[in-house]
TORGU-824285 format. One line per 4 residues: number of its first residue (from 1); their letters; for each residue y, x, z of C-alpha. Coordinates in nm, 2 decimals, always signed. Layout:
BEGIN
NUM	a	Y:X:Z; ...;
This chain:
BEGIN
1	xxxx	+16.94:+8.30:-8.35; +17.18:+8.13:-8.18; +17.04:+7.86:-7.90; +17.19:+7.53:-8.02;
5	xxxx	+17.44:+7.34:-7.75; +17.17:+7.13:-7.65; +16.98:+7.39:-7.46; +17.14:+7.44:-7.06;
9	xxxx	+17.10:+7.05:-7.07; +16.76:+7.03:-7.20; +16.66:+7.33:-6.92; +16.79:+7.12:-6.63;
13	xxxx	+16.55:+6.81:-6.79; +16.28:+7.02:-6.78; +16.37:+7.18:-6.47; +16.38:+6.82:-6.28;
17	xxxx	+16.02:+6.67:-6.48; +15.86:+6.99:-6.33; +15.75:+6.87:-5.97; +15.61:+6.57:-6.14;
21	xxxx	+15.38:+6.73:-6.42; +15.13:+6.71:-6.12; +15.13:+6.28:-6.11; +14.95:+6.35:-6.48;
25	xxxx	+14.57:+6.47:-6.56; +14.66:+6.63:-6.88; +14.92:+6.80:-7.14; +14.91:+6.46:-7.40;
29	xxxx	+15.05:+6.30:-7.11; +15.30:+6.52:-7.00; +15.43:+6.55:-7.37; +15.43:+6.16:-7.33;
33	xxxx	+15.61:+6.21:-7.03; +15.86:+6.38:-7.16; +15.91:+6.14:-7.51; +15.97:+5.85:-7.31;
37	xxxx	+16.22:+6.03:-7.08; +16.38:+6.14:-7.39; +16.38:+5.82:-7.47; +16.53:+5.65:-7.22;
41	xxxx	+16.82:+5.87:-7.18; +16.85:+5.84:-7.54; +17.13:+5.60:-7.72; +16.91:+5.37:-7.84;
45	xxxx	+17.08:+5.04:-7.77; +16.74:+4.88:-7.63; +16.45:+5.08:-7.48; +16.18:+4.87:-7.60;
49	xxxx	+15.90:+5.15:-7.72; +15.92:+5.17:-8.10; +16.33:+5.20:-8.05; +16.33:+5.45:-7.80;
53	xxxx	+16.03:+5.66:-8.06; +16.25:+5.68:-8.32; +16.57:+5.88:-8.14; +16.33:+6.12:-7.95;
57	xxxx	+16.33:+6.49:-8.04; +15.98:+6.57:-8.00; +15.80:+6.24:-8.10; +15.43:+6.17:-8.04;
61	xxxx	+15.26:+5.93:-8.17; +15.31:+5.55:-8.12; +14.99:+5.45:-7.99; +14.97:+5.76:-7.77;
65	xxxx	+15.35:+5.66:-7.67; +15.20:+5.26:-7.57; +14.90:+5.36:-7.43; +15.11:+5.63:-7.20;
69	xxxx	+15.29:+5.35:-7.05; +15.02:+5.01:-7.05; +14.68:+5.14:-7.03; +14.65:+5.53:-6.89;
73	xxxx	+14.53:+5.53:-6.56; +14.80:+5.77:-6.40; +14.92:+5.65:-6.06; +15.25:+5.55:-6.05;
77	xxxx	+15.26:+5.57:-5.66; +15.24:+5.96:-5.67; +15.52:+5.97:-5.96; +15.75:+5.79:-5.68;
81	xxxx	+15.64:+6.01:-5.39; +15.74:+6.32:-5.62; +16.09:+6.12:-5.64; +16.13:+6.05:-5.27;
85	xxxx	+16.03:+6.47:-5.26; +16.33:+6.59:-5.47; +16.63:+6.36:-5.37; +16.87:+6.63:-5.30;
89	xxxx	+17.08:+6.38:-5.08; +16.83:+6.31:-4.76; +17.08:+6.17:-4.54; +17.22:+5.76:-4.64;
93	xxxx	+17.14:+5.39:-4.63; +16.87:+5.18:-4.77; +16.92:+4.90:-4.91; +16.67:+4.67:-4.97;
97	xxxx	+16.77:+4.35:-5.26; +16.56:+4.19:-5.53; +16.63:+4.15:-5.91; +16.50:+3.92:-6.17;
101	xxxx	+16.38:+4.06:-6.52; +16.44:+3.73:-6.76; +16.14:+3.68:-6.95; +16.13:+3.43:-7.28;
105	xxxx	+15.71:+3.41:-7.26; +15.47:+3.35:-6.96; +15.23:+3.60:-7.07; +15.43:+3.93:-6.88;
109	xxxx	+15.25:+4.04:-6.51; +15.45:+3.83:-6.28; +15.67:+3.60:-6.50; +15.66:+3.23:-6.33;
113	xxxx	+15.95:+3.00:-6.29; +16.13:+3.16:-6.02; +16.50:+3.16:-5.87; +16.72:+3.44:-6.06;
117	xxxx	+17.00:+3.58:-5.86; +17.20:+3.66:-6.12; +17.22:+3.35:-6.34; +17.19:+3.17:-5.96;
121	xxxx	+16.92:+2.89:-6.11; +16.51:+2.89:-6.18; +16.41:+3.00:-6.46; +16.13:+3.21:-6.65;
125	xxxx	+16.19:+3.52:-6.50; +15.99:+3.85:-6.29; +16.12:+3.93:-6.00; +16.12:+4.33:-5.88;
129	xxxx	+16.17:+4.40:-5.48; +16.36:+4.73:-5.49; +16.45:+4.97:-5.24; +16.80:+5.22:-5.31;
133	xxxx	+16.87:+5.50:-5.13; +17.31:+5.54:-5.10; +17.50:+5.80:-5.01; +17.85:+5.70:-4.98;
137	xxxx	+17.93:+5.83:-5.37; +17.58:+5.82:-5.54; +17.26:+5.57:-5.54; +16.91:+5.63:-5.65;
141	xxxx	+16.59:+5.37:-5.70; +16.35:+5.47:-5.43; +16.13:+5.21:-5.48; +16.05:+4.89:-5.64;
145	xxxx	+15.76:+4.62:-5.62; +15.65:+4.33:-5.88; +15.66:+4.04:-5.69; +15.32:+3.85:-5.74;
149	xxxx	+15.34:+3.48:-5.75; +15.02:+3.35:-5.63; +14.88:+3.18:-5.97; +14.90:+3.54:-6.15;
153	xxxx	+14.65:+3.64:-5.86; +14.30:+3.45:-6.00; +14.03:+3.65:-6.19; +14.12:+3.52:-6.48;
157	xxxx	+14.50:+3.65:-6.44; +14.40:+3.94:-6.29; +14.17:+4.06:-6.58; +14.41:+3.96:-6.87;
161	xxxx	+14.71:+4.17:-6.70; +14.50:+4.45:-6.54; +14.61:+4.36:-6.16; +14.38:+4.53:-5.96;
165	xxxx	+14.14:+4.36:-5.71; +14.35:+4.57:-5.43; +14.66:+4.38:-5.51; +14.72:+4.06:-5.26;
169	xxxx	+14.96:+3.83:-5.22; +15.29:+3.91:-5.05; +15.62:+3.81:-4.94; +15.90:+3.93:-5.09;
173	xxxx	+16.01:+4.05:-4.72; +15.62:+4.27:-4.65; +15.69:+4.44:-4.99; +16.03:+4.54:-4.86;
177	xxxx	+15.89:+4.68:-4.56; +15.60:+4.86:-4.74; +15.94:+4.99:-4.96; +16.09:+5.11:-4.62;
181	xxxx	+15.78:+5.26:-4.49; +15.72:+5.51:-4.77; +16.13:+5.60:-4.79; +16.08:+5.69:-4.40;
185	xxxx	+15.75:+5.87:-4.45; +15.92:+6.07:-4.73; +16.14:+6.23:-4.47; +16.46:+6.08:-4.58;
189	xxxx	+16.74:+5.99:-4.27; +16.79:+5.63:-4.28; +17.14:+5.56:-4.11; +17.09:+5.16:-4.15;
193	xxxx	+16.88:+4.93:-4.38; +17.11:+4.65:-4.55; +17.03:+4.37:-4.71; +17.13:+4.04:-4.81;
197	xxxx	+17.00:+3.68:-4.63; +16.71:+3.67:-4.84; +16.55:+3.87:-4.64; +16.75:+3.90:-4.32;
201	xxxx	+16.69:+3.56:-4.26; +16.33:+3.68:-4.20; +16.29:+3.73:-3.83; +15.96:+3.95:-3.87;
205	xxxx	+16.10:+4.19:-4.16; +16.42:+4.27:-3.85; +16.07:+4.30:-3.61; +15.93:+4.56:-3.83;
209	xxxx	+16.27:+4.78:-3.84; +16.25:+4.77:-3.46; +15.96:+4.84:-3.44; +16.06:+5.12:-3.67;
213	xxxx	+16.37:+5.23:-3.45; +16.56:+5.14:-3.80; +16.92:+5.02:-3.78; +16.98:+4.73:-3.98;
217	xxxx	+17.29:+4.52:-4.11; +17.12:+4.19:-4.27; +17.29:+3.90:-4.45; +17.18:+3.54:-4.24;
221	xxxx	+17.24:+3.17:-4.32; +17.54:+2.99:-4.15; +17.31:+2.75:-3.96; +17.06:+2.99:-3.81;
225	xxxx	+17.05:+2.94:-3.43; +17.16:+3.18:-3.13; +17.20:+3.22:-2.80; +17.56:+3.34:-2.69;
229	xxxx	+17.46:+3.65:-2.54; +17.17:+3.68:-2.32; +17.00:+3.37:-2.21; +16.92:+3.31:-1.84;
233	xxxx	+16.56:+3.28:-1.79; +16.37:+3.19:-1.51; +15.99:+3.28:-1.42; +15.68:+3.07:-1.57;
237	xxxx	+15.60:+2.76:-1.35; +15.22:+2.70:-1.21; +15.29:+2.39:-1.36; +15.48:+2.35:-1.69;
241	xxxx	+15.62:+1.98:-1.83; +15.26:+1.85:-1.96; +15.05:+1.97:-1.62; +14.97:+2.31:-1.77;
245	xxxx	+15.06:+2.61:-1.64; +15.33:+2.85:-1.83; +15.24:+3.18:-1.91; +15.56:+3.26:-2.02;
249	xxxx	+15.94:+3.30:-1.90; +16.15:+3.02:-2.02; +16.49:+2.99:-2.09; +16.68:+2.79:-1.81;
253	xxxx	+16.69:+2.40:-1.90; +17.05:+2.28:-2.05; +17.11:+2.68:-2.21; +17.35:+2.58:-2.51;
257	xxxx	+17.19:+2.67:-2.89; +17.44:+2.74:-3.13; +17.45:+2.77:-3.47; +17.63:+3.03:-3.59;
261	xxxx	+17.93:+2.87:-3.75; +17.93:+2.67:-3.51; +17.98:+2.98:-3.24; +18.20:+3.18:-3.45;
265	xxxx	+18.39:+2.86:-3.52; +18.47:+2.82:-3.11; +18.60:+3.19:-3.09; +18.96:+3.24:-3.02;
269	xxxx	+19.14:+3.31:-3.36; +19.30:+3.62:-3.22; +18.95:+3.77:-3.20; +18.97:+3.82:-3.60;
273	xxxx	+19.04:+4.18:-3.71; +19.13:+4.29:-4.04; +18.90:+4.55:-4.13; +18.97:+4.79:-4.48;
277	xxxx	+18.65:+4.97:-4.68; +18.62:+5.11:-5.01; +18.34:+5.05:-5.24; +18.27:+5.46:-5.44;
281	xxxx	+18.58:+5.46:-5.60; +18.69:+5.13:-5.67; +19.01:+5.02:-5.47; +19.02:+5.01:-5.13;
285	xxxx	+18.93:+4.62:-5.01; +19.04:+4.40:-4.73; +18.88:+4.11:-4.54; +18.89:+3.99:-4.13;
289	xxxx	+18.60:+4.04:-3.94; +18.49:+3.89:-3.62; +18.19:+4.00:-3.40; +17.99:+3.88:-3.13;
293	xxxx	+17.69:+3.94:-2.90; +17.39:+3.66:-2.95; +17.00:+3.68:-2.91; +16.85:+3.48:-3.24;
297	xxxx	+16.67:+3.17:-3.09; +16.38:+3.26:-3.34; +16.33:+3.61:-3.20; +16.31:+3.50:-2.84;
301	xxxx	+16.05:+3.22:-2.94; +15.84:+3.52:-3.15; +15.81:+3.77:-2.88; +15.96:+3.62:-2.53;
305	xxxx	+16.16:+3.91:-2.49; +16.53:+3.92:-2.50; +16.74:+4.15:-2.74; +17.10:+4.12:-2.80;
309	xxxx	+17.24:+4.23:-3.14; +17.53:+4.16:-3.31; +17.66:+3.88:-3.48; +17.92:+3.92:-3.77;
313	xxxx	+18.14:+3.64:-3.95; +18.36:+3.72:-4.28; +18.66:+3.56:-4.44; +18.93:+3.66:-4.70;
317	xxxx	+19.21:+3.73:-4.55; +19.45:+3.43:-4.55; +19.14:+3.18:-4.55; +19.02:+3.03:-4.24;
321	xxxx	+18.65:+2.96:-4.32; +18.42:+3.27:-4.25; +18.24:+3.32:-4.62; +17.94:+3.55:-4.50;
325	xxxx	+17.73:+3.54:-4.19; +17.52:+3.91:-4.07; +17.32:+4.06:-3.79; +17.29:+4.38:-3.70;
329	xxxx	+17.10:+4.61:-3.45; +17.32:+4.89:-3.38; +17.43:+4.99:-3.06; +17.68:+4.76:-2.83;
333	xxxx	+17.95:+5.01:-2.91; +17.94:+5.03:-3.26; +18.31:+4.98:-3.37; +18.39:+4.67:-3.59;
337	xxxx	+18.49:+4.95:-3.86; +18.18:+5.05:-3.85; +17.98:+4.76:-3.93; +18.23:+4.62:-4.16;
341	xxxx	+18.19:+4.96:-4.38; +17.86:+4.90:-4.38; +17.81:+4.57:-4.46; +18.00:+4.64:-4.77;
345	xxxx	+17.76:+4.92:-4.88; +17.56:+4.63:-5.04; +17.83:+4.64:-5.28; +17.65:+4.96:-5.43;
349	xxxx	+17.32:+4.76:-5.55; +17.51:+4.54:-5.80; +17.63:+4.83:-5.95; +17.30:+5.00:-5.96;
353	xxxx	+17.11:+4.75:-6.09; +17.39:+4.71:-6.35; +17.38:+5.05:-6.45; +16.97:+5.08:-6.44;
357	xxxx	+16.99:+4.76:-6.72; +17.27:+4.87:-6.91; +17.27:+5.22:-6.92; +16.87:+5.27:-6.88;
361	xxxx	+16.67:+4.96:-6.99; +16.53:+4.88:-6.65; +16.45:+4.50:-6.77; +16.38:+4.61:-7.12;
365	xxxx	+16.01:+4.65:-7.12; +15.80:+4.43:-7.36; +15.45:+4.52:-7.18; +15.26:+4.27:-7.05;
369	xxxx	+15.00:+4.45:-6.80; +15.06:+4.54:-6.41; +15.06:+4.89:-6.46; +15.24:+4.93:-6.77;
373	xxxx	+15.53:+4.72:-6.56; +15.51:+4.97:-6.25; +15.49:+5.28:-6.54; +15.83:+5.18:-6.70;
377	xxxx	+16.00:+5.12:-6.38; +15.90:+5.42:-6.20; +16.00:+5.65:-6.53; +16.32:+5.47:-6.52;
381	xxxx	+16.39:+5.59:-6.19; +16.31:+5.91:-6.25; +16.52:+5.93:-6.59; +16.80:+5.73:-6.36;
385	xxxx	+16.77:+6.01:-6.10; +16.81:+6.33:-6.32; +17.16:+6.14:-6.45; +17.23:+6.10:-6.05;
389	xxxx	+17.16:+6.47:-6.04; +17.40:+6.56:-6.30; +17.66:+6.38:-6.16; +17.62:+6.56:-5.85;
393	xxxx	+17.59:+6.87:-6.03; +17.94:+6.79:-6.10; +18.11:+6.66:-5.89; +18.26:+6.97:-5.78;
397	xxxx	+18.51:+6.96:-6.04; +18.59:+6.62:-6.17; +18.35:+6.29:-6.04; +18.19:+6.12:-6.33;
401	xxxx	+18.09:+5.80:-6.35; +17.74:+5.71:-6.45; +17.84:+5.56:-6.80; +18.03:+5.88:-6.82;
405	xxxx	+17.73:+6.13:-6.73; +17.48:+5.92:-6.99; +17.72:+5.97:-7.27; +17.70:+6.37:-7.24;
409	xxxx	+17.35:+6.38:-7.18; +17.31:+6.14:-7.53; +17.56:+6.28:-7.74; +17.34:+6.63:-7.61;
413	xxxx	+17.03:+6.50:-7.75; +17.16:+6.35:-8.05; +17.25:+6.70:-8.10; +16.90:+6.78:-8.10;
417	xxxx	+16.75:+6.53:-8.28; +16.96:+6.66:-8.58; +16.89:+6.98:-8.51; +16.51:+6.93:-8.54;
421	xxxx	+16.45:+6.66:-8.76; +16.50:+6.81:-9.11; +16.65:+6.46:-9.25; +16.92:+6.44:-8.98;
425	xxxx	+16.97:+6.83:-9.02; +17.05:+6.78:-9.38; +17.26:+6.45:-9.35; +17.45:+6.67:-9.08;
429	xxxx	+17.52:+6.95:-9.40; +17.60:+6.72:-9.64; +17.87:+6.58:-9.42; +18.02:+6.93:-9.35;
433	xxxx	+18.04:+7.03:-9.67; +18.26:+6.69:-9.79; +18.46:+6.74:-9.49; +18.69:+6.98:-9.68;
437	xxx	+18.72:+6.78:-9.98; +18.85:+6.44:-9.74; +19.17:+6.73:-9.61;
């Protein structure tokens, strides 16, 4: 008997679950594992449980399928390890963003009123620290956080949602560390961590990728202050302005602060370079770039010790007012090329988090528990990689987009479905044999 088209696919699947069969204690939930994968690669048009259940092959039951996801105790930590394991591109940036999952009810793990970047107002919404890992043609969810307001942290809360007594508070800006922590531990080569001013604004998340020997590009507000360069200092005085003694160096008296608009703004306009980049495949973009050496007044009052890095204004080209402020760690002879092509890397987290809601249901879980939540997302990434994986698989003939991949992979197991669901099989028949009689 013939093996029916669906098969080389299906192998590959199977091939890429295999090094995380170990994250699971026993065979129901590996055959769970591999319904709600189904599922999510699937073409239902929303992955809620019951509508991904009813296009998978190899169904198991519904309550098996709900309690896989919101109540079995498998760690969802080890499922992303195994992911960081099998990324088959180990060399890229990481870039580190948040995302809001809108939310209707208050009674999901996280939901609060919160500020949603992508309708750009507060509203009902959870809010997912992420970490992607970009290659230059690809992207792939590395790792993503809830983000715990403090009122979903009371015993109460914590029982009705399942948040374990381990789980503290934390910034938005210590989850994205913990995020970069386990990419680096993974073994992965981290050319630059990018992200927007949410978090680059935060002088101890730039601390902690020194500390890490990480280079960085970070977004930064227009009125954070600077030093132009390195500051003169002078030794601490026995006796300091109120009779005490210093015990630190202090910058010399009548050192100007800038902001940084207001130092960009007093550059010479012939210090603006036009600078070209390309986003994957999209058209090649244009914008003028101007950068400077500063120390950030806030590091220098943090740690008393004196780093310069750069500063980076944007503006469209023919506009005269920089729209984007950035700094950035890398080395004093970094060409403006350089850190103009990477700044616009960020570009490739809109389109992932476009294609993980669109094309995989990302935001489309209707749990309500703290593990179900980390569950869903951590399968997503994993169904999101193998896609990733088949793209690269061929790319050596003719790049397909994501969209593109998903559509072969669904119209591979709709193929099956018919093929072992007796109904569909027969429909399928039917339909052949009026074919004719329509000619």
């Amino acid at each position: 008997m013939a093996k029916p088209p669906s098969w080389a696919a299906l192998t590959r699947l199977m091939t890429w679950l295999e090094p995380f069969r170990s994250c699971f204690g026993h065979e129901a939930q590996r055959q769970s594992l591999r319904a709600y994968l189904h599922g999510l690669l699937g073409d239902s048009d929303r992955k809620s449980m019951q509508a991904m259940l009813a296009r998978v092959a190899a169904p198991v039951s519904y309550q098996a399928f709900q309690n896989f996801i919101t109540h079995s105790p498998w760690d969802h930590g080890a499922l992303w390890r195994s992911l960081l394991a099998v990324v088959p591109e180990r060399r890229g940036v990481l870039i580190l963003d948040d995302t809001p999952f809108l939310k209707r009810g208050v009674h999901s793990v996280g939901v609060a009123k919160q500020y949603a970047t992508t309708l750009k107002q507060v509203v009902d919404c959870q809010v997912a620290v992420t970490a992607a890992w970009w290659t230059g043609l690809r992207g792939w969810l590395v790792g993503a956080e809830l983000y715990l307001p403090k009122p979903w942290l009371t015993p109460a809360q914590r029982t009705k949602a399942h948040i374990p007594r381990t789980v503290r508070f934390q910034e938005k800006w210590r989850l994205a560390v913990t995020l970069v922590e386990r990419v680096r531990a993974a073994g992965l080569q981290i050319d630059a961590v990018l992200a927007d001013g949410a978090y680059g604004c935060t002088a101890a998340l730039r601390a902690a990728l020194d500390q890490m020997h990480l280079s960085y590009v970070v977004g930064i507000a227009c009125d954070a202050t600077v030093f132009l360069g390195t500051p003169p200092v002078r030794a601490p005085q026995r006796t300091g302005r109120r009779g005490h003694p210093e015990t630190q160096p202090q910058v010399v008296r009548g050192t100007r602060v800038w902001s940084t608009a207001a130092l960009i703004a007093a550059q010479p306009r012939r210090h603006w370079r036009q600078r070209s980049w390309r986003n994957g495949t999209q058209p090649t973009h244009r914008a003028a770039f101007l950068a400077v050496r500063v120390t950030p007044v806030v590091d220098w009052r943090r740690t008393r010790t004196l780093g310069e890095i750069w500063l980076i204004a944007e503006r469209a080209v023919g506009t005269t007012v920089p729209s984007h402020y950035y700094f950035s760690n890398l080395p004093v002879r970094t060409s403006l090329k350089r850190l103009a092509r990477l700044i616009h890397h960020r570009w490739a987290i809109e389109q992932q988090y476009q294609d993980l809601k669109t094309e995989m249901g990302l935001d489309d879980f209707e749990g309500r528990t703290y593990p179900g939540w980390h569950h869903h997302v951590a399968l997503t990434a994993v169904a999101y990689g193998f896609l990733q994986a088949e793209r690269r698989r061929r790319s050596k003939s003719t790049p397909l987009t994501l969209p593109q991949v998903r559509a072969i992979v669904q119209e591979i197991f709709t193929g099956l479905l018919f093929i072992t669901r007796d109904r569909y099989w027969n429909w399928l028949q039917k339909g052949r044999e009026m074919l004719p009689l329509r000619i």
